[in-house]
Every structure is written in structure tokens, then in C-alpha cells.
N, C-alpha and C positions, 0 to 999 in steps of 0.2 A: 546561410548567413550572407551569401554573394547581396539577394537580391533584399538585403533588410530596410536600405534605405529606399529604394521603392514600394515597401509593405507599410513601413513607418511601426507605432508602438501598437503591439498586438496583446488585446486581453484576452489568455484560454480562460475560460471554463474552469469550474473546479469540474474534479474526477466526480462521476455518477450523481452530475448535475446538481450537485449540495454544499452547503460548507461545509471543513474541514471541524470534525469532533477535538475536543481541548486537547485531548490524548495524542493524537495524528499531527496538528501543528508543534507542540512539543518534543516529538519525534522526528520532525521536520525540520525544526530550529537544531535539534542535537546532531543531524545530520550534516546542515551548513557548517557546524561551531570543529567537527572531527574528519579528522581521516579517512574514517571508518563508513561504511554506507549502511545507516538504519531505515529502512521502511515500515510502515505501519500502515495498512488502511482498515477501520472497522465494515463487515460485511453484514452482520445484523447484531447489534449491541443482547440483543437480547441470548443471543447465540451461547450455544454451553462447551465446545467444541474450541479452544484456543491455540493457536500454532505461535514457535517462533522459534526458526530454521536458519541454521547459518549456510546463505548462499540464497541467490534466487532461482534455480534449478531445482534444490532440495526441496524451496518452499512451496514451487507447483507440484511437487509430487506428490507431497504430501496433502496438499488440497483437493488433489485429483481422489488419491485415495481415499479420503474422508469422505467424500461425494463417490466413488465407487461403493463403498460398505455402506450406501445408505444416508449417511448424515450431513450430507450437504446443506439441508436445511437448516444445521444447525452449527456451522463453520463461522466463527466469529467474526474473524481475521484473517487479511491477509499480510505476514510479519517477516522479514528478513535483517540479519544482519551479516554482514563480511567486513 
């Protein structure tokens, strides 16, 4: 943040180069409105395999897992709440 006013107003990217599913900005908006930290990103909507892990350490282990047993391919979401 030192060197913001030499950068000036920077537009990221959305994550994995797409907009944001209605589901994922909703989750976004309830994350600004709380205390609390929810994350949502959908990994393939079509996915039959849904997580949602309290902590973001739980939530990669559990996706790790699910791609170790095989079903990676079919891992919906990536979901945390704390």
C-alpha cells in the first residue's frame, strides 16, 4: 500500500479468468455484511462431490483428499467458513 499512489486504481481479474456465479457473489456480499469469513468458489458446477469446511486448512485437505481417492474431477467447490 506504500506505493498505491504511484500504481494509481488497479483492476484484478476475476479468479480463473470468469465472472463470479450468482451463488459466489452472494457469498461475497455475506462475507463484507459479517464478521465471520465465508468463501465460496464453484470448481465445476456440474461436480457431484460438495465441501463446506469450517477453516481454510480443513478445506485444502479435504480437497486434497477427494482428488487423492480419485474424484477430483468431480469436486464441486471450493467452500470455507470461520
Amino acid at each position: 500500500f506504500l506505493t498505491a499512489q504511484k500504481w494509481g486504481e488497479i483492476d484484478y481479474p476475476p479468479p480463473f479468468g470468469r465472472d463470479a456465479y450468482p451463488e459466489e457473489a452472494l457469498i461475497r456480499d455475506m462475507d463484507g455484511r459479517t464478521g465471520a469469513s465465508l468463501k465460496l468458489t464453484i470448481l465445476n458446477e456440474r461436480g457431484r462431490v460438495w465441501t463446506m469446511v469450517a477453516g481454510g486448512g480443513a478445506s485444502v485437505v479435504y480437497a486434497d483428499t477427494v482428488a487423492d481417492y480419485g474424484w477430483g474431477h468431480e469436486l464441486a467447490n471450493y467452500g470455507e467458513y470461520s
